[in-house]
N, CA and C of each residue as an Amber inpcrd file, in Angstrom:
protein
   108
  25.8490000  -4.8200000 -13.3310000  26.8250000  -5.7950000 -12.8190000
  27.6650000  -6.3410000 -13.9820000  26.9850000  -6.8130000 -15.4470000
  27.8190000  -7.2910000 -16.3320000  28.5110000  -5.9370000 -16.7870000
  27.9140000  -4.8300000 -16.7810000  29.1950000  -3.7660000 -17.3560000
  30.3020000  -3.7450000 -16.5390000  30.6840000  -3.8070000 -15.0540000
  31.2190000  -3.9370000 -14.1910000  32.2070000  -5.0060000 -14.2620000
  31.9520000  -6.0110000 -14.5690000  33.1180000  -7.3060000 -14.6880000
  33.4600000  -7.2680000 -16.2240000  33.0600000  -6.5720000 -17.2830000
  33.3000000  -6.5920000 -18.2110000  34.3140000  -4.9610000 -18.3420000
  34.1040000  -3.9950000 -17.7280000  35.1580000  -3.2190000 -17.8180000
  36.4460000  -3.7670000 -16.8010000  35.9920000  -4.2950000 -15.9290000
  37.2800000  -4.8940000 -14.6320000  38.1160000  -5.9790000 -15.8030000
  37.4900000  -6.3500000 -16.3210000  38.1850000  -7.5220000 -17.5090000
  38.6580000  -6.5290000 -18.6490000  38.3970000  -6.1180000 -19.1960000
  39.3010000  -4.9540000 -19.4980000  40.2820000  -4.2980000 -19.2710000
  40.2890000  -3.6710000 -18.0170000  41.3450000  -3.0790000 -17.1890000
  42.4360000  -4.1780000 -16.4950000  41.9270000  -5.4770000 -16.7670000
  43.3650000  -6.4820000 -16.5050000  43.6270000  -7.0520000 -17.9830000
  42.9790000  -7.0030000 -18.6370000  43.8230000  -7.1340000 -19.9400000
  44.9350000  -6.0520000 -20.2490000  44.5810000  -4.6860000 -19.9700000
  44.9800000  -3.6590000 -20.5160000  46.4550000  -3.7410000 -19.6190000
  46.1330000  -3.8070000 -18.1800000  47.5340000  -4.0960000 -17.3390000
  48.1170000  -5.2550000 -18.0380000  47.6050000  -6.4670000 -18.1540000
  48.4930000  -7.0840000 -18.7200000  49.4880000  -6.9780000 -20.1890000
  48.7620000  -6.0500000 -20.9610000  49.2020000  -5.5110000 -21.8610000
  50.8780000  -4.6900000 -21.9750000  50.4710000  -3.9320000 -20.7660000
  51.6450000  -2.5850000 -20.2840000  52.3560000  -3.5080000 -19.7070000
  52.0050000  -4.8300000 -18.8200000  53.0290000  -4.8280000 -18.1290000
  54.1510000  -5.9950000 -19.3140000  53.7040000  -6.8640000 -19.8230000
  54.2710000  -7.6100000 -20.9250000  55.0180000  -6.1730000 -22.0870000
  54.8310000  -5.3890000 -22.5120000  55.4270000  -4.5230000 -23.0390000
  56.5560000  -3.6870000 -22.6090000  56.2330000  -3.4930000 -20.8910000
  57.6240000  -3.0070000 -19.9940000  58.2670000  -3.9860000 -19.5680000
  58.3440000  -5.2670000 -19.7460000  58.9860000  -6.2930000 -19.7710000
  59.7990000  -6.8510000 -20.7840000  59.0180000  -6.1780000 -21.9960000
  60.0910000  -6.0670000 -23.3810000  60.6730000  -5.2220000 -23.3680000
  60.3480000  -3.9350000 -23.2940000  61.6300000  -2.7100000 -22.8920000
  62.6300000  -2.9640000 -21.9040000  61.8640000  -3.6580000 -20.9320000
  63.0230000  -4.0050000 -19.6240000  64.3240000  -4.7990000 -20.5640000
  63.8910000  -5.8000000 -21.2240000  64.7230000  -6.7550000 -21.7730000
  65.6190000  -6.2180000 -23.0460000  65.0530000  -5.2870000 -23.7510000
  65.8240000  -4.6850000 -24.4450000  66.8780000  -4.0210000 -24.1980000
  66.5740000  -3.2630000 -23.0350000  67.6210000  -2.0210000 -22.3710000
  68.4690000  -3.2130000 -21.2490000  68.4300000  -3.8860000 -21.0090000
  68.9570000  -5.0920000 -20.4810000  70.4380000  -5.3070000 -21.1360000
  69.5950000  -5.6290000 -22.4800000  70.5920000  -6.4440000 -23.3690000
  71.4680000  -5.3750000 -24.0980000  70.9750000  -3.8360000 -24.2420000
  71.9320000  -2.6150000 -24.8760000  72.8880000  -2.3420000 -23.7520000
  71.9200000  -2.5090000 -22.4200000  73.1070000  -2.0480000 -21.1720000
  74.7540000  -3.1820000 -21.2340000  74.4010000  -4.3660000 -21.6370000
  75.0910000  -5.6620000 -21.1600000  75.8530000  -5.5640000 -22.4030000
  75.5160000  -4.9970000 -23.3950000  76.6400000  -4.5670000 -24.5360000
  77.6170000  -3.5870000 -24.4180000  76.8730000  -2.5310000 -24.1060000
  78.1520000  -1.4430000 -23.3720000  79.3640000  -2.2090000 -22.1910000
């Protein structure tokens, strides 16, 4: 059971990871698009 909530806690760190990082790409290509 503790390996279980301890990999599930993992696997939402890790999403939170990707998704804060495609949120910086989002914002980058945002701001190159809004320059063109």
């Amino acid at each position: 059971m503790m390996n279980y909530a301890a990999d599930f806690a993992r696997f939402c760190n890790l999403l939170h990871a990707l998704r804060q990082q495609q949120m910086l790409l989002f914002h980058i290509f945002e701001n190159n698009v809004v320059k063109f």
